[in-house]
N, C-alpha and C positions, 0 to 999 in steps of 0.2 A: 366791360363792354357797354358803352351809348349808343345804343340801337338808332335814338335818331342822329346822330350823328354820324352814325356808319350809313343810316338810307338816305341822307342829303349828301355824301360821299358819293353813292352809286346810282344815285340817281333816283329814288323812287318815293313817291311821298303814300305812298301806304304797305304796310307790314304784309307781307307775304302770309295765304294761308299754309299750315304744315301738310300740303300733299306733295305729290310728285312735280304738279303740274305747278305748285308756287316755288319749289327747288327750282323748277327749271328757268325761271320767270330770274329768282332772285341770281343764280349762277351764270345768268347772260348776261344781267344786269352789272355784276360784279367784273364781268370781263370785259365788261366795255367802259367801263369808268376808272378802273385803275389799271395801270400798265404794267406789263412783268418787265423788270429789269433788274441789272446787274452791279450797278454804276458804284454803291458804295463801295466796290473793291476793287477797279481803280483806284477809286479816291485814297483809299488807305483805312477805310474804315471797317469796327467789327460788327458784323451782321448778325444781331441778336431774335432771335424767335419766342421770346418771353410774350404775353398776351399786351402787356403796359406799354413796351417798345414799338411791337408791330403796331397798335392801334396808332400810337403816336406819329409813327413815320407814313405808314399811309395811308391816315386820316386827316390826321391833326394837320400834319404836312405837306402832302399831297405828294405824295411820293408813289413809288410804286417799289415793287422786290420782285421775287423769286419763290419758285413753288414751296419751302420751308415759313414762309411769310405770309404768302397771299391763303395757302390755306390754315394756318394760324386764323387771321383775321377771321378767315371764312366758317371756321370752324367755330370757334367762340362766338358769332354771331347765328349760326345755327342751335347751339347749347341756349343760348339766351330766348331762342325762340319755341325753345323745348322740341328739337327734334336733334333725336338721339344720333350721337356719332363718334369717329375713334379715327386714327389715323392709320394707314396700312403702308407700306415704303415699295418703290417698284424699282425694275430697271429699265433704264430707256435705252430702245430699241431703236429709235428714229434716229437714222445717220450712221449705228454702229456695222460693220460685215457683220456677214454671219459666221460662226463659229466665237465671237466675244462676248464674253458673259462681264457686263457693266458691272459695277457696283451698286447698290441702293441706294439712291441718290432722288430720289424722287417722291413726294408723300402726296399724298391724295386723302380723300377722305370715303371711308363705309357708313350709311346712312340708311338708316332704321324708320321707314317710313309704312304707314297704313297694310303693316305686319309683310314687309318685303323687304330686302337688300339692296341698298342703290349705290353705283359710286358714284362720286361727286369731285369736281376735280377746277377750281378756283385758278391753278396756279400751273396748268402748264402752257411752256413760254412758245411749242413749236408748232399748236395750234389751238385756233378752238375745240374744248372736249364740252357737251352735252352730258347730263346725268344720266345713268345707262342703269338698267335693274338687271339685277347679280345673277343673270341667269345666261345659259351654254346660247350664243346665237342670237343674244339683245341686241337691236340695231337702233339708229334714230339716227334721222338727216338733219342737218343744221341749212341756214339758212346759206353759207359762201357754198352750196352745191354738195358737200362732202357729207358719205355716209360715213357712221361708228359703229362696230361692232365689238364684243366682248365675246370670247371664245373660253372654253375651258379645254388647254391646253396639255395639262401636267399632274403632276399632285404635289400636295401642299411641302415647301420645304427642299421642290426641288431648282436645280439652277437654273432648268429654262422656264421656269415659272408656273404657278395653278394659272395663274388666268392673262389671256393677251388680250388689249386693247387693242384694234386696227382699224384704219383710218384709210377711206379710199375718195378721192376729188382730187380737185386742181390743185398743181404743187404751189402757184403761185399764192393761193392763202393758207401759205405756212411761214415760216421764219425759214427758208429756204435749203432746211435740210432734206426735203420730203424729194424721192425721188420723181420728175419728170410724167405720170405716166397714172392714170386713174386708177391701178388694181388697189387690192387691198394690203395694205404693209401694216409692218408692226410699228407701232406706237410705244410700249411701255410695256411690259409683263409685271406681274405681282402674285402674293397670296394671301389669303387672311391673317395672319400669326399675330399674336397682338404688339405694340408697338410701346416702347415708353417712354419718357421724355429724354432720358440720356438717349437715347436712338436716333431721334431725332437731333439733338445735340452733336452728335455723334457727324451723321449724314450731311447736317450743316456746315461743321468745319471741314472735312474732307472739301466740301462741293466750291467753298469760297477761299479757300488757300492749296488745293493741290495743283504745282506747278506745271504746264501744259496742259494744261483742261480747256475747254470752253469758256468756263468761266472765269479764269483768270486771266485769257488773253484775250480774250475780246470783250468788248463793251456793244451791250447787246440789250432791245426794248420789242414789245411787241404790244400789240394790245387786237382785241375781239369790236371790230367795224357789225353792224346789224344784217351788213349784207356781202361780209368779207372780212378780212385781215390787215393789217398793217403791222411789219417788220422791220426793226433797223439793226444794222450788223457794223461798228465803226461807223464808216460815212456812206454806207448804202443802203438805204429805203426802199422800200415796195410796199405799197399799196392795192391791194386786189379789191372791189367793189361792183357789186353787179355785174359780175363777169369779167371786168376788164380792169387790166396792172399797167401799174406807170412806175417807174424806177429814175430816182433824180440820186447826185450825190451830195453831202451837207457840206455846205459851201466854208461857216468858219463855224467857231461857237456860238456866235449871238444866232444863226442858223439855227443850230443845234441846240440851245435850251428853248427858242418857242416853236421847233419841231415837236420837241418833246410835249412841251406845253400844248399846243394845238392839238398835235393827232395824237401823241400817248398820255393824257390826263397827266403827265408828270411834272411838280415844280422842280426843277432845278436850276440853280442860281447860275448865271453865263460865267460867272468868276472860275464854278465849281466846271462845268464845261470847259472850260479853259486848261484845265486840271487834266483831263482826260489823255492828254497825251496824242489825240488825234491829230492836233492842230499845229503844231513843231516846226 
């Protein structure tokens, strides 16, 4: 990990202190300068989570990835800054009915901060997530209007989860699975159980080759605006900022890589766009 090269990535030219309040500083930071996407798998490529590759691709590169990725990065950059963390795997609730118990597909980070519990969450693509402290009824507002809450749910190990994350504001800044309607929905459920690296290996293949998923039929970017969201699903965008969403469609590829490049920090080459299958 090159810590200054990871904070001229996200933007910051000084090191976060290790409290809650420089977690929160550095994870807004983080979600507003690299973008969650999916694109290598169109492309035909393998989506590696190793600490060398992830720095590589969305540092070095200017790439962006997916929650297996983004908190990789995040996490090795928080070990580096000595505040202790582990990964925990959820299931996401956003978009599923009820009665579907997902898979674990989802990693997030536990973070050991001034002797409390914090989750920490870099990498999820259907909204901005705030660091929330591990306690029954934790809430914190973000700035596109939306409150977070953390519930304790269940007990540990069971299928609808120890703890649910839920999200209540405007659907429009989310990647537009959020239903229509300000109450509070579920988000993600999870539980403490410790996590290992084949787990995570594990969760990553599933998530970037099982056929009909999300992620292997759509090509899909998001990224965290300071006063909203911005979404792309194929060739539809939205934009939520200061209260108010615009919705255009990506006209070709040369469109669509400095889309990318303008509102989702991502390089990707117009050839590689071209590739996408969108444009046919």
């Amino acid at each position: 990990m090159d810590l200054d090269r990871y904070f001229a990535r996200v933007g910051m030219e000084n090191r976060p202190e290790a409290t809650p309040e420089g977690l929160a500083v550095l994870q807004a930071a983080h979600r507003q300068a690299i973008g969650f996407e999916n694109l290598d798998i169109p492309l035909g490529r393998g989506i590696r989570i190793d600490g060398v590759s992830v720095f590589d691709k969305l540092v070095a590169k200017e790439r962006g990835g997916y929650c297996f990725e983004q908190n990789r990065l995040y996490a090795d950059a928080l070990t580096a800054l000595g505040i202790a963390n582990r990964p925990l795997l959820a299931r996401v609730r956003l978009g599923n009915p009820m009665g579907i118990t997902p898979p674990r597909t989802h990693v997030l980070l536990l973070v050991e901060l001034d002797g409390r519990q914090w989750i920490a969450d870099a990498g999820f693509g259907g909204s901005f997530v705030p660091p929330l402290s591990l306690e029954d009824g934790a809430e914190a507002t973000t700035a596109d209007g939306a409150g977070h809450r953390l519930r304790k749910t269940g007990i540990a190990g069971s299928l609808v989860g120890e703890w649910l994350l839920e999200r209540a504001g405007p659907a429009s800044a989310t990647d537009g699975r959020s239903a229509p309607h300000g109450d509070w929905q579920p988000q993600y459920t999870f539980d403490l159980g410790e996590v290992a690296p084949d787990d995570l290996e594990q969760g990553n293949h599933w998530t970037s080759t099982r056929p009909d998923t999300r992620f292997t039929t759509l090509r899909v970017a998001s990224i965290a605006l300071p006063e909203g969201f911005a979404a792309l699903t194929d060739r539809q965008m939205t934009v939520y900022s200061g209260g108010t969403s615009e919705t255009r469609t990506i006209a070709d590829a040369a469109d669509y890589a400095r889309t990318l490049r303008e509102v989702f920090r991502i390089a990707l080459a117009e050839e590689d766009a071209a590739r996408l299958g969108l444009f046919d």
